[in-house]
C-alpha positions as CSV (number, residue, x, y, z in Angstrom):
1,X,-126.3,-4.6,20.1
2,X,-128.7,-6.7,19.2
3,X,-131.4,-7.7,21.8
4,X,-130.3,-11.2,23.0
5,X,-133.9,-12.5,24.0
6,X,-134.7,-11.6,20.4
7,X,-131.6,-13.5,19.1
8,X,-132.7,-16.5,20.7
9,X,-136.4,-16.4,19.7
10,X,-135.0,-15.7,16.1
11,X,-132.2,-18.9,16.4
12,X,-134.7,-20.9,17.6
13,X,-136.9,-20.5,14.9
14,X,-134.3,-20.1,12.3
15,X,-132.5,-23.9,13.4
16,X,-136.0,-25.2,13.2
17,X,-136.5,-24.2,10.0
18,X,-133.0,-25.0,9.0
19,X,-133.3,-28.5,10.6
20,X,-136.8,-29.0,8.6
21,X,-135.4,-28.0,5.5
22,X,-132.2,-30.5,5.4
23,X,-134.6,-32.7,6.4
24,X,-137.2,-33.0,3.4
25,X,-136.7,-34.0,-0.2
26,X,-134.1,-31.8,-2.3
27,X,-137.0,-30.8,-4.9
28,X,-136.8,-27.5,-3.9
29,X,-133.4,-25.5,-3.3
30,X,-133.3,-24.1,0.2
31,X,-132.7,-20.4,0.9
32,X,-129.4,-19.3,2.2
33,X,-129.7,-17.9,5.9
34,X,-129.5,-14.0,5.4
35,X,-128.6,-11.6,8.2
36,X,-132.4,-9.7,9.5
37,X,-132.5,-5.8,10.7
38,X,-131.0,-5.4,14.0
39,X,-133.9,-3.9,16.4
40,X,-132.5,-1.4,19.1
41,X,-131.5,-3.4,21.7
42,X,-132.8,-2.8,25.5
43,X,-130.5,-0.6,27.5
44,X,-128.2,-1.7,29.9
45,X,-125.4,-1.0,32.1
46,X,-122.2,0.1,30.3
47,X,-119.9,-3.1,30.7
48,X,-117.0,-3.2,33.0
49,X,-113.2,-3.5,31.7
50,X,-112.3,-7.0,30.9
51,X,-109.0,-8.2,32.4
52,X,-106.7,-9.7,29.6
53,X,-106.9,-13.4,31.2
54,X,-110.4,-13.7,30.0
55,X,-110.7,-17.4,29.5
56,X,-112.5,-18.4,26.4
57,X,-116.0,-19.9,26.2
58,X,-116.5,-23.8,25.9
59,X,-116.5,-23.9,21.5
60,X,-117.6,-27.1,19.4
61,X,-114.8,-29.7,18.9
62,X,-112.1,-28.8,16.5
63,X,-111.6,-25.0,17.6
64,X,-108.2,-24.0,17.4
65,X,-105.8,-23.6,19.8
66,X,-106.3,-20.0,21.5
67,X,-102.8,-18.7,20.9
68,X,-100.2,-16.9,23.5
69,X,-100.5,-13.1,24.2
70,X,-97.6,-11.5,21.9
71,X,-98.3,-7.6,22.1
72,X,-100.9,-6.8,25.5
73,X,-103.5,-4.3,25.3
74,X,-102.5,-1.0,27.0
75,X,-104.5,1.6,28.1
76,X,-106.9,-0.6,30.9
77,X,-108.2,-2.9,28.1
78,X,-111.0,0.0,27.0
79,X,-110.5,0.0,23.5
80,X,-113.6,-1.2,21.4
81,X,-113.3,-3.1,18.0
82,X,-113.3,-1.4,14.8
83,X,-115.9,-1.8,12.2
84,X,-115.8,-4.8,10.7
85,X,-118.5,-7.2,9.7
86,X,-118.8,-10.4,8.8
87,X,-120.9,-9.8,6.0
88,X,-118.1,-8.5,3.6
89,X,-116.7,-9.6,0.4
90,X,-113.8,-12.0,0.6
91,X,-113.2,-12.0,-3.1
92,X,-109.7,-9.6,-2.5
93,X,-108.6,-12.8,-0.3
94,X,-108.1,-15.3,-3.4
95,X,-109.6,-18.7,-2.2
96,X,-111.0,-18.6,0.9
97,X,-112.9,-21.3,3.0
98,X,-115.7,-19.8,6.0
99,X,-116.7,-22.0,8.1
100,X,-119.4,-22.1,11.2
101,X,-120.4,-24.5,13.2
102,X,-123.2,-24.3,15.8
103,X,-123.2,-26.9,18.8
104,X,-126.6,-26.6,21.5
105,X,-129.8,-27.6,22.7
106,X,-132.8,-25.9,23.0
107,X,-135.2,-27.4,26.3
108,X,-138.6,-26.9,26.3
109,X,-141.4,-27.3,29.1
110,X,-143.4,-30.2,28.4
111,X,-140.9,-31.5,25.6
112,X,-138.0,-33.4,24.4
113,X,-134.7,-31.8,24.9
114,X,-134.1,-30.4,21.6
115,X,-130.1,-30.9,20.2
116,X,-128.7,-28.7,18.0
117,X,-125.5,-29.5,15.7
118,X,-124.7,-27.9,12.4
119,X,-122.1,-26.9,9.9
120,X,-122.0,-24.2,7.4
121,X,-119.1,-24.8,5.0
122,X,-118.4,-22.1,2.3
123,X,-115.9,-22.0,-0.5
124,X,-114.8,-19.1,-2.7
125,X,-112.1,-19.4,-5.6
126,X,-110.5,-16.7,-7.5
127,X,-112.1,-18.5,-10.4
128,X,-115.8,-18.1,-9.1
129,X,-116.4,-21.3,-8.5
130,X,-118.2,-21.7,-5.0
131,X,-119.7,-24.1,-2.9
132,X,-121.9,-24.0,0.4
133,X,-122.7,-27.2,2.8
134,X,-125.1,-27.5,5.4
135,X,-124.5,-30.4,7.1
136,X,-126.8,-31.4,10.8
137,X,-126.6,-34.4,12.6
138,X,-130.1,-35.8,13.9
139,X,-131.0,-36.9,17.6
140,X,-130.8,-40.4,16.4
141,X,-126.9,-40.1,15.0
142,X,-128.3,-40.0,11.3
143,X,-126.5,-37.3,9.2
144,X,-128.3,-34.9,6.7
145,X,-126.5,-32.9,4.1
146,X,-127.5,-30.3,1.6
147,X,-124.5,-28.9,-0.7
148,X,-124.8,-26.2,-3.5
149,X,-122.0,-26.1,-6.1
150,X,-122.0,-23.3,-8.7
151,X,-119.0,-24.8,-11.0
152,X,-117.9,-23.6,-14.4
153,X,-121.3,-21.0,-14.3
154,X,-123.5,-24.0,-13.9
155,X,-125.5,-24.7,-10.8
156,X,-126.2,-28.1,-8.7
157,X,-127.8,-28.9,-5.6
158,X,-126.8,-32.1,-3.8
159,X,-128.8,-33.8,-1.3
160,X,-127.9,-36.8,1.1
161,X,-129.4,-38.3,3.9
162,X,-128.2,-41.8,4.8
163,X,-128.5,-43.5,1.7
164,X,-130.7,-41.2,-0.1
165,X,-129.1,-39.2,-2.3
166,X,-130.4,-36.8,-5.4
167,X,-128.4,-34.5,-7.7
168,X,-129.9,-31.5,-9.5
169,X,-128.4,-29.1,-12.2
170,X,-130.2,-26.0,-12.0
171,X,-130.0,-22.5,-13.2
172,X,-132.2,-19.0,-12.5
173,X,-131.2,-19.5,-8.9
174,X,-128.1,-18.4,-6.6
175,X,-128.2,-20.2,-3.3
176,X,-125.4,-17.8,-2.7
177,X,-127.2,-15.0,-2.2
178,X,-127.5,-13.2,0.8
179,X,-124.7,-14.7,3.6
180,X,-124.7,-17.6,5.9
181,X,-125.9,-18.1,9.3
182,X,-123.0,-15.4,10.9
183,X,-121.9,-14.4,14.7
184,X,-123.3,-10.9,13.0
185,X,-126.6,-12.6,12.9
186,X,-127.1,-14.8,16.5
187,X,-125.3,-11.9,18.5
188,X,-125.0,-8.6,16.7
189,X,-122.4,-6.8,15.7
190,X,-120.2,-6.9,19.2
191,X,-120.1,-3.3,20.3
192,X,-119.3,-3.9,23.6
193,X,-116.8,-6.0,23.2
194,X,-113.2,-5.3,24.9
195,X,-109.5,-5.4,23.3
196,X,-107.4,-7.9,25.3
197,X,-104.2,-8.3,23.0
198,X,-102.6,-7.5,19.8
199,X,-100.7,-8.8,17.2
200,X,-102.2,-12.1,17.1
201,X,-101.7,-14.8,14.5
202,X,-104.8,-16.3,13.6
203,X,-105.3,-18.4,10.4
204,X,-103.0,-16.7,8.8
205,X,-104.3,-13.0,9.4
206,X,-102.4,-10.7,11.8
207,X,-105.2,-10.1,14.4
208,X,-106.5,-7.9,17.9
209,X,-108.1,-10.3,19.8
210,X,-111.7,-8.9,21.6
211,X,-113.3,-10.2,24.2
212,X,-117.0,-10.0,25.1
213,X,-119.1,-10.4,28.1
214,X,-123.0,-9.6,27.9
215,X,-126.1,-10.1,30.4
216,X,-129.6,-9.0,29.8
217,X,-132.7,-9.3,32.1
218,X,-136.1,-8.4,30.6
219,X,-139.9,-9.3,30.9
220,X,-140.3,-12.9,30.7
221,X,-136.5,-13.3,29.5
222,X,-133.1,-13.4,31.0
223,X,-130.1,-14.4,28.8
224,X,-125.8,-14.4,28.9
225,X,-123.2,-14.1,26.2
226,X,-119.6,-14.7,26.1
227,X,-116.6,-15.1,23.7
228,X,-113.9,-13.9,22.0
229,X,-113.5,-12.3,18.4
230,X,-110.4,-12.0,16.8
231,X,-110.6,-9.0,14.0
232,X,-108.0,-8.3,11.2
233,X,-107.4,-4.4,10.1
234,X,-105.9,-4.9,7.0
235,X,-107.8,-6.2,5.3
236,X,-110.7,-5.7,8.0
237,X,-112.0,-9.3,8.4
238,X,-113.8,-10.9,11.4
239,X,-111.5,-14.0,11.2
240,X,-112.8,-15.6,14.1
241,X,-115.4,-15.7,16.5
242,X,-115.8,-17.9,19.4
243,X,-118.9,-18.1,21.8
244,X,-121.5,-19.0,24.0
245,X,-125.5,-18.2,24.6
246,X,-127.6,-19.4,27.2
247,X,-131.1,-18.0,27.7
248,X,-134.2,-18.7,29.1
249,X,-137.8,-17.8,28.0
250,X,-140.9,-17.4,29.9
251,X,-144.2,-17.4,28.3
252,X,-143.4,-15.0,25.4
253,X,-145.2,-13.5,22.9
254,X,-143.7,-12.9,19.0
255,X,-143.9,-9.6,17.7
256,X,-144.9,-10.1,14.5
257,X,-147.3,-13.3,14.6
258,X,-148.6,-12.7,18.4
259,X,-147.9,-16.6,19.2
260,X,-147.5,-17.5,22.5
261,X,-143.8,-19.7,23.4
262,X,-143.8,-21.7,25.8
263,X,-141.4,-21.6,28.1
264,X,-137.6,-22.6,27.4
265,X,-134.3,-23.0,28.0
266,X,-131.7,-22.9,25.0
267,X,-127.5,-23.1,25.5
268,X,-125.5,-22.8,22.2
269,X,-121.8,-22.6,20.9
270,X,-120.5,-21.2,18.1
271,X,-117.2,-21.2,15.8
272,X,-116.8,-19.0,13.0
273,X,-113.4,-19.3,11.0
274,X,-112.2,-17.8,8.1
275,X,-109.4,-18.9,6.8
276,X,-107.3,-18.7,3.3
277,X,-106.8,-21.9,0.8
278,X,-104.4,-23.0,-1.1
279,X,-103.9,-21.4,-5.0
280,X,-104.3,-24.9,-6.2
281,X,-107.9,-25.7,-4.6
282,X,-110.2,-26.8,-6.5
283,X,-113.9,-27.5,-5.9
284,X,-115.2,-31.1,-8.1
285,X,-118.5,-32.2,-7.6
286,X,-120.2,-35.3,-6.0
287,X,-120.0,-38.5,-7.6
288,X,-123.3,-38.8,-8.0
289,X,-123.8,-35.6,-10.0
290,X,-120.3,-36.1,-11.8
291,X,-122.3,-39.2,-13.1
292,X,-125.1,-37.6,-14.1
293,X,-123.5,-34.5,-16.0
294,X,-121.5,-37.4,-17.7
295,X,-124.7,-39.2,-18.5
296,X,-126.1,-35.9,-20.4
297,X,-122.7,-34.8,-22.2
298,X,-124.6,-35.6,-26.0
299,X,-127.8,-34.1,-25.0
300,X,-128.0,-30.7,-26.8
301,X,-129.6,-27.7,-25.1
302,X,-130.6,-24.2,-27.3
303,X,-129.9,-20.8,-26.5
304,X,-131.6,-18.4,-23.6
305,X,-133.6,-21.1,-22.1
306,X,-134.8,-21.1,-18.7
307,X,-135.3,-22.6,-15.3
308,X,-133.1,-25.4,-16.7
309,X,-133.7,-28.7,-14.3
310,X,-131.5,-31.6,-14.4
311,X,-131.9,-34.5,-11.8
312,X,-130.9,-38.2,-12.7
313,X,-132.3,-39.1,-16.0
314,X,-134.2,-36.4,-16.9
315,X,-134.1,-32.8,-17.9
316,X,-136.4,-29.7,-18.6
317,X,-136.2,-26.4,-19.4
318,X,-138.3,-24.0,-20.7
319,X,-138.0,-21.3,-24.1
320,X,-140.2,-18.5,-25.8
321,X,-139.1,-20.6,-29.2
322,X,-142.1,-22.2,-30.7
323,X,-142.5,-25.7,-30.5
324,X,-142.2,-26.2,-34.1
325,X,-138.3,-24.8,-33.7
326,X,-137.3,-27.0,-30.5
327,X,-138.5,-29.9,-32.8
328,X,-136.4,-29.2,-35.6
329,X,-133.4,-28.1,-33.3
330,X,-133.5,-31.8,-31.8
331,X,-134.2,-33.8,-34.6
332,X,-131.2,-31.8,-36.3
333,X,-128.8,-31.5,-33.5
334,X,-129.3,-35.2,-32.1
335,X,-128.0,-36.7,-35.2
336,X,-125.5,-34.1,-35.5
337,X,-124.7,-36.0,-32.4
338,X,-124.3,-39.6,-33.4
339,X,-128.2,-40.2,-32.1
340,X,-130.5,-42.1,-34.8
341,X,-134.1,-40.5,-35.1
342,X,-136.3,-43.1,-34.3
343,X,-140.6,-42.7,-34.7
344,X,-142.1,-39.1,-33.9
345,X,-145.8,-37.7,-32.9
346,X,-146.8,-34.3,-33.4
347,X,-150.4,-33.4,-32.0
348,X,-150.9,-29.6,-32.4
349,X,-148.0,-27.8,-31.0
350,X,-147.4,-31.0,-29.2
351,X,-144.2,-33.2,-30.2
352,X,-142.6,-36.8,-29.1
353,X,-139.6,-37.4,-30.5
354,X,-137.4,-40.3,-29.7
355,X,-133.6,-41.4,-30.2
356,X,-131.7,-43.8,-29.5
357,X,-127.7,-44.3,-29.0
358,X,-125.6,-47.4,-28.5
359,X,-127.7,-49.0,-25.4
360,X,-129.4,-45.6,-24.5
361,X,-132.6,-44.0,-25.9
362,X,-133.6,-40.8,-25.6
363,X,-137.2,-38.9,-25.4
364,X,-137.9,-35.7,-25.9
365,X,-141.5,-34.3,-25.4
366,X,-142.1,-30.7,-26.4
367,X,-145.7,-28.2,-25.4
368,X,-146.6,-25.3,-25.0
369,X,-148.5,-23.2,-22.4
370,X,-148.7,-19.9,-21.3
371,X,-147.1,-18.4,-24.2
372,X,-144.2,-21.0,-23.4
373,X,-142.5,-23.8,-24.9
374,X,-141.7,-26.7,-22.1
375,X,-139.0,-29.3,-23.2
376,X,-138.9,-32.6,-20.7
377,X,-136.3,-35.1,-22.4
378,X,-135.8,-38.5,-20.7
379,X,-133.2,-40.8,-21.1
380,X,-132.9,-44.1,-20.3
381,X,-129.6,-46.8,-20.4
């Protein structure tokens, strides 16, 4: 089990650098949260049985119904859960929607209490097309969201925050990577918990509901955990995980960077759902980027290119071609394309070559460096 003082160092430090991220400008994609080694946990008492009327945790609004018991747990409710992680691959469940959501506050001496709410939202269709959301909501009510889409093999990263919004079309990255922000990760992997029922219908899985109770006392740290976890066998899926932290820090010390945290106070909830979508979901992107993927339909792009940018009205990319060969690719393949050449500069290995369309126009500046050939075209209505 991981050590719960630990977890709640970690969370703190992970929200704030979640919260920081959704917060800034979408110029750089952020990293998906990925699950961190486990460090052997501090010993404790072995946990006492856990009666089958274990009442579940307060979860964020929205958590579903806990159903009735339909098959008890027999044999002094003993039995542990099986294996199962929440770090698997769904891709044998057709489309599939996981979803947490993370509901707290973290208190700390000598500062503002510091609320906690956000949503991890992640698609998977049989098609491989995907989609991950991070959505938090501010102190002061305003909303910031950061979603990934990777649609027909291309990328895009959309950013809003009140009425900002961005779009980017990307490639050479995979936001998907790793997993998200799991009950695996805040809590561990739930060894103690205790088998209360069985047979359980939970979106759509047949299920054995768990239930967990945990306490932990060390130097300078003194924390609780309790929820429920509901684990399919076949195939073996967490499909739910309910929950609550609360901990308190003295003045600790970090491990790794030796800085001193002041002392605090930090209460979260969790809900983590899994649950199968219809065969007919489909995943379409924002307006916003819909428009701009539109507004670059007659723009032509060459072969093995690479960290290919798109956001609003202009797009790069770069190519080991020569300069010389992006020139004459464009100045062939935008006519081919109903663009009229317009005038062109050429300085070296150095080229400016415009178009124009209708109402639109179209500029393409091509240079080289570092054995590279970088394209930036910029279009204009």
């Amino acid at each position: 089990m991981r050590s719960l003082r630990l977890t709640l160092t970690v969370f703190s430090l992970a929200i704030a650098f979640l919260l920081t991220a959704c917060g800034s400008t979408a110029s750089n994609p952020t990293p998906t949260p990925t699950t961190e080694a486990r460090p052997t946990r501090t010993p404790r008492p072995a946990a006492t049985e856990a009666a089958p009327t274990t009442a579940a945790p307060t979860v964020a609004s929205g958590a579903t119904t806990q159903p009735p018991a339909t098959t008890p747990a027999t044999g002094g409710a003993t039995e542990r859960p099986p294996i199962a992680s929440t770090d698997i691959d769904l891709t044998a469940l057709g489309n599939v929607q996981i979803e947490m959501k993370l509901d707290g506050v973290i208190k700390s001496e000598g500062q503002a209490d510091e609320p906690i709410k956000i949503t991890f939202l992640e698609i998977h269709l049989q098609n491989g097309d995907r989609s991950l959301t991070l959505e938090s909501d501010s102190a002061d009510g305003r909303r910031t969201r950061i979603v990934y889409l990777d649609i027909d093999d291309q990328m895009y990263q959309y950013f809003e925050d009140g009425n900002d919004r961005n779009c980017l079309s990307i490639s050479d990255t995979d936001p998907f990577s790793g997993n998200m922000l799991t009950p695996d990760a805040l809590i561990g992997n739930l060894n103690d918990a205790m088998l209360v029922e069985r047979s359980v219908q939970m979106n759509g899985f047949t299920t054995d509901r768990y239930s967990f109770n945990l306490t932990e006392q060390t130097l300078g740290y003194q924390g609780q955990a309790q929820g429920e976890i509901w684990v399919s066998s076949n195939p073996a899926v967490v499909v739910r995980h309910i929950g609550e932290l609360t901990g308190s820090l003295t003045d600790t010390v970090l491990e790794d960077s030796g800085e001193l945290l002041p002392g605090a106070l930090g209460n979260l909830r969790w809900e983590y759902n899994v649950t199968r979508l219809a065969n007919t979901t489909t995943i379409t992107l924002p307006e916003l980027c819909a428009q701009q993927q539109a507004a670059s339909a007659d723009i032509p792009l060459p072969p093995n290119i690479s960290n290919q940018v798109q956001m609003g009205s202009l797009i790069s990319f770069e190519t080991t071609a020569s300069a010389a060969d992006m020139a004459t690719f464009y100045r062939a393949e935008m006519v081919a394309r109903g663009w009229q050449a317009g005038e062109s500069t050429q300085y070296g290995d150095t080229y400016q070559l415009s178009f124009s369309k209708d109402s639109r126009t179209a500029t393409v500046n091509i240079s080289t460096a570092n054995n590279k050939t970088m394209v930036i075209i910029l279009l204009e209505p």
